[in-house]
C-alpha positions in Angstrom: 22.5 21.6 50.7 23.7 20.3 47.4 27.0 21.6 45.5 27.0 23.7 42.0 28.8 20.2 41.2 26.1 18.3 41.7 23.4 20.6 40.5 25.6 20.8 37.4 25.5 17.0 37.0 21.3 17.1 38.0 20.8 19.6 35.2 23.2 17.2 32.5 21.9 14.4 33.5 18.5 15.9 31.5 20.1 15.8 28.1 20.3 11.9 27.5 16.4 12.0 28.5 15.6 14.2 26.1 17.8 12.7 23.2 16.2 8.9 24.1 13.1 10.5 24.3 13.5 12.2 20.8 15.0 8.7 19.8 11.9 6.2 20.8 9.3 9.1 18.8 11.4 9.2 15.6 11.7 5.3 16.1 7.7 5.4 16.2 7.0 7.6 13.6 9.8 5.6 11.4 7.7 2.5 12.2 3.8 4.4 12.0 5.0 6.0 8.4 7.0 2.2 7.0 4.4 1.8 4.2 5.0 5.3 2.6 8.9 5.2 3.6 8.9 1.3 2.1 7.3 2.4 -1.5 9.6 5.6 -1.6 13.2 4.4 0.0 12.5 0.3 0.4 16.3 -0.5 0.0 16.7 1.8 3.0 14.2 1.2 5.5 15.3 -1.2 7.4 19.0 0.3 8.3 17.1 3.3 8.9 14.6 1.4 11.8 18.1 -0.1 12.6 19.6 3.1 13.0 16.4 4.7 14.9 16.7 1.3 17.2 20.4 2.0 18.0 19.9 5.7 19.2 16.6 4.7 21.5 18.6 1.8 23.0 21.8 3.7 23.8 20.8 6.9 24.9 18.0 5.4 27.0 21.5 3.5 28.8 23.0 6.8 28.6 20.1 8.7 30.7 19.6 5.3 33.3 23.5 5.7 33.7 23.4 9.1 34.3 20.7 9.1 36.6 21.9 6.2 38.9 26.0 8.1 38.8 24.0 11.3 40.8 22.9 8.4 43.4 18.6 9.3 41.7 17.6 5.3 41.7 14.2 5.9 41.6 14.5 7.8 38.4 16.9 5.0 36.9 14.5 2.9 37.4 11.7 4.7 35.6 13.4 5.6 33.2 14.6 1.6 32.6 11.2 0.8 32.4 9.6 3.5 30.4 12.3 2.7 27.7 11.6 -1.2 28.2 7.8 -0.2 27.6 8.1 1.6 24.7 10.6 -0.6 23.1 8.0 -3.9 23.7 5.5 -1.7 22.5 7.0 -0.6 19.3 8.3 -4.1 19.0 5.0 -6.3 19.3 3.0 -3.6 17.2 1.6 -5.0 13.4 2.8 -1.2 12.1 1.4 -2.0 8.4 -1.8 -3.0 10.3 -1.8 -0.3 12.6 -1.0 2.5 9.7 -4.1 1.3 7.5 -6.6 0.9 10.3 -5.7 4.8 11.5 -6.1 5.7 7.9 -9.4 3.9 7.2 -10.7 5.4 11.1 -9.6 9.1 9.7 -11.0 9.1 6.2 -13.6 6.8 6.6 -16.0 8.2 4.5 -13.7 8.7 1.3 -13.3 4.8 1.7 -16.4 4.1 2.2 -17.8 6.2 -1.0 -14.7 4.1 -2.8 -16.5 1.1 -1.3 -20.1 1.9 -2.8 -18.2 2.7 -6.4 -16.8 -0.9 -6.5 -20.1 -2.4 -5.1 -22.0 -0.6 -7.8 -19.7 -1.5 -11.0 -19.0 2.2 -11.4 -15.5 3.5 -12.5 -13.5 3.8 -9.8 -12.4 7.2 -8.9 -9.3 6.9 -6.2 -8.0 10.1 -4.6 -4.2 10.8 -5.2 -3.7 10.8 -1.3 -4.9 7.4 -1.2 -2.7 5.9 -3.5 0.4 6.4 -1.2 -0.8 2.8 0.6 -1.3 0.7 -2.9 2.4 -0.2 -4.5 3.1 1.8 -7.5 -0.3 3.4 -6.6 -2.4 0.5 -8.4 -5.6 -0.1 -6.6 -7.1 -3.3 -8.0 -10.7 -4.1 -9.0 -11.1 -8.0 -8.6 -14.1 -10.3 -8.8 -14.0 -10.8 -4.7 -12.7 -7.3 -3.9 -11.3 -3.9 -4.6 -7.7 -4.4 -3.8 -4.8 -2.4 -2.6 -1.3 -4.3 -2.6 0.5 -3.3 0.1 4.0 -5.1 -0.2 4.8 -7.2 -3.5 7.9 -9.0 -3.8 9.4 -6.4 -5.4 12.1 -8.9 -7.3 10.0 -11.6 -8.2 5.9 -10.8 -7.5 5.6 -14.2 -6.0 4.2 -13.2 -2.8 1.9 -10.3 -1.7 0.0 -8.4 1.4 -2.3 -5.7 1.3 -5.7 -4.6 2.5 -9.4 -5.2 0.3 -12.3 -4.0 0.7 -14.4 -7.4 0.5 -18.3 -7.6 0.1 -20.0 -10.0 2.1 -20.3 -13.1 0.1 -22.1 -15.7 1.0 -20.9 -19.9 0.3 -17.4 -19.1 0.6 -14.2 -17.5 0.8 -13.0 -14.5 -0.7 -10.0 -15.2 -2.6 -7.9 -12.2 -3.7 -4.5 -12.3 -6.1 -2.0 -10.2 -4.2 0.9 -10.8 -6.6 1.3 -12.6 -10.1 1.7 -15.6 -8.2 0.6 -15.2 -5.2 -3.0 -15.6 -3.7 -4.0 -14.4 -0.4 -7.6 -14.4 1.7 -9.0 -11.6 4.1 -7.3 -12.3 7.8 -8.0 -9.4 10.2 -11.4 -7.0 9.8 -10.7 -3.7 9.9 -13.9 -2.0 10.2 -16.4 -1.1 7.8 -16.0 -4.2 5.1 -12.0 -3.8 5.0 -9.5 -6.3 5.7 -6.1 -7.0 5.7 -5.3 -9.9 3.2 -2.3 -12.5 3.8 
């Protein structure tokens, strides 16, 4: 039969889960919400994933610590490897990427309407909740496609990275401007005509 002691230490050994679990989802939200968080805060976002990084890492040691101290290895363990998983998962993930393909997936139709619009030479008519992904909220009509600059160099506009919206066009590459002197070419589909552009 186990001591109070001991069940006291079973039911604190509970709280450093729950804390590195609370870590690793603010960590992923932090990293599934970096392009609105980058165009509000950008001087800030990266000692804030720093930050969310730090309180993952340590209170996940803190719970595999306090599980192996009450002698529960089999619970060390997964927890170890849960934290290990969702760190390499977080890690390996194109977030940006990620971000603009669920957004295209949920509001495909809005996009797709914005799509026809461009195709069509009519004036383009972009929602305010979609201008959160474009920098400074400028969506850009250009000859190979309609444009939205994700990240600009913000100190000298030399290099950019965004998604477009390309028609198929037949004879060669789609070449888009992504800054002032920058020019970048679709890279990974995202569904429905969009791509990323490096």
């Amino acid at each position: 039969m186990s001591s109070p002691t001991a069940k006291n230490a079973e039911r604190w050994s509970r709280v450093p889960v729950l804390m590195a679990l609370i870590g690793w989802l603010v960590l992923a939200a932090t990293y599934f919400l970096f392009i609105p968080i980058f165009h509000s805060i950008w001087l800030f976002v990266w000692p804030l994933i720093g930050v969310g990084w730090l309180w993952a890492a340590l209170w996940s040691w803190v719970a595999v610590m306090s599980y192996l101290s009450i002698r529960r290895y089999g619970r060390a363990l997964a927890g170890l490897v849960i934290a290990v998983t969702f760190g390499a998962a977080l890690w390996t993930t194109d977030w940006p990427v990620f971000h603009v393909r669920s957004v295209l997936w949920l509001e495909h139709e809005a996009f797709a309407e914005l799509a026809a619009d461009y195709e069509k030479g009519k004036p383009l008519t972009v929602p305010a909740w979609m201008r959160y992904l474009a920098v400074d909220g400028e969506i850009q009509a250009q000859e190979d496609g309609l444009y939205f600059p994700v990240f600009v160099d913000l100190w000298r506009a030399e290099t950019g990275r965004g998604f477009a919206y390309v028609p198929v066009v037949r004879g060669r590459e789609p070449v888009l401007q992504t800054a002032e002197g920058d020019l970048g070419s679709p890279t990974r589909h995202l569904g429905g005509g969009w791509w990323w552009v490096d």
